[in-house]
N, C-alpha and C positions, 0 to 999 in steps of 0.2 A: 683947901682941897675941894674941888668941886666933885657935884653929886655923883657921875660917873668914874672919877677915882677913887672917890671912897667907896663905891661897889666893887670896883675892882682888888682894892686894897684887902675889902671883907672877905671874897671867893679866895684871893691870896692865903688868907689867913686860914680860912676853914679847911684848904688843902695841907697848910702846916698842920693843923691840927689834928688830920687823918694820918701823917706823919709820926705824930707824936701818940697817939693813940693804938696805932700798930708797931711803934715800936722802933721803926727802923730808922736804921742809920742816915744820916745825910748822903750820901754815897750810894747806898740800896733806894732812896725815895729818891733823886733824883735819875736812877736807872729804870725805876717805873714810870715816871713823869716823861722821858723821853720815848722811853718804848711804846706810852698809850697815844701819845702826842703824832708819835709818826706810823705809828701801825695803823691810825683810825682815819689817816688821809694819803695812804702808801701809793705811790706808781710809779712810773717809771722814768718820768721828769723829776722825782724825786731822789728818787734810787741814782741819775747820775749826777745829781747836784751833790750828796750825799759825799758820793763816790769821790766825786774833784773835790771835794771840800776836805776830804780828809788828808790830802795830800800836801798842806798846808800847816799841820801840825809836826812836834817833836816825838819821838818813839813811844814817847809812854802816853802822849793824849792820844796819839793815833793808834796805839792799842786798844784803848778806852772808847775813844769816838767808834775803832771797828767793833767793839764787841757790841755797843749799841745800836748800831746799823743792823748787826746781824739780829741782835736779838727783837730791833722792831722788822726788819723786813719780814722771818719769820713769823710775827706774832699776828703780823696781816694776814695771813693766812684763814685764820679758824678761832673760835672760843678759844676753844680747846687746847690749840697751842701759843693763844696769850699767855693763857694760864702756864703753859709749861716754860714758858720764855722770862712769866714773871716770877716764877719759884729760881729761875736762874739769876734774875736781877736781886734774888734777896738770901741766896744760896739756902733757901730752905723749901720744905714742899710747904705751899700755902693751904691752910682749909679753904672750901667753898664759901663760909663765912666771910673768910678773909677777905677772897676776891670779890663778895658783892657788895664790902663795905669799899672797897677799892675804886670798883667801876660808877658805884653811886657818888663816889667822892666827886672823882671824874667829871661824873654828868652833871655834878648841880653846879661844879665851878666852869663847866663850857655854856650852860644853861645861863648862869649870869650874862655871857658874851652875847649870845644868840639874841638875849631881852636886848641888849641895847643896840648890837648892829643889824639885827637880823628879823626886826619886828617882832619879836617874839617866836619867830618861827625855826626848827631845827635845823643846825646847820649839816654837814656829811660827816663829821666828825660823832655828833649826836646822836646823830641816827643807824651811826654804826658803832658808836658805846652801846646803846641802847638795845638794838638787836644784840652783841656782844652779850650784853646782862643779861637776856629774855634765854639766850642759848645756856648760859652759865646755869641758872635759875632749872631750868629742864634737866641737866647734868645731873 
């Protein structure tokens, strides 16, 4: 395994681990994984790739793929309603705790990314977890 896969492989891990440490289900942590994933680089070249893409599935993934559309398109919006987008991906209300073990999970496993393709420097995705945490943090 070369050096950049086993960095990749480690951020892989330490996000299982945020998984395992909050609790949630395979199902609930993959519905935050997608919701952070596309709420943190949202627009509207996304929003219709999204869109066609879900029409390609069977009734029960395209109920699934929609509920995740909705709930990252929403979540793009504001802190405030990641937060309420991500109490919905785990059907409970989350503490504030919760989400800034959440968002830092996030950030140090894109933060990996950023060190190798990005010079070290934040990618859009980063910089809008980041601001995202800063707003949470104020809450």
């Amino acid at each position: 395994m070369s050096k950049k896969e086993e960095i990749f492989e480690l951020a892989k891990i330490k996000l299982y681990n945020l998984k395992e440490k909050l609790n949630f289900s395979d199902l609930q942590f993959e519905r935050i994984k997608s919701t952070i994933f596309k709420a943190s680089i949202w627009d509207k070249e996304i929003d219709k790739a999204i869109a066609d893409f879900m029409d390609e599935f069977d009734e029960d993934e395209k109920e699934e793929m929609k509920f995740r559309y909705e709930t990252a398109k929403l979540a793009s919006v504001s802190a405030k309603e990641l937060w309420n987008q991500l109490n919905k991906c785990v059907d409970i209300e989350l503490p504030k705790e919760s989400m800034i073990v959440i968002l830092c999970g996030f950030i140090e496993y894109f933060e990996e990314f950023a060190n190798q393709f990005n010079n070290h420097e934040d990618t859009e995705i980063l910089i809008n977890l980041k601001k995202t945490l800063d707003n949470i943090n104020k809450m």
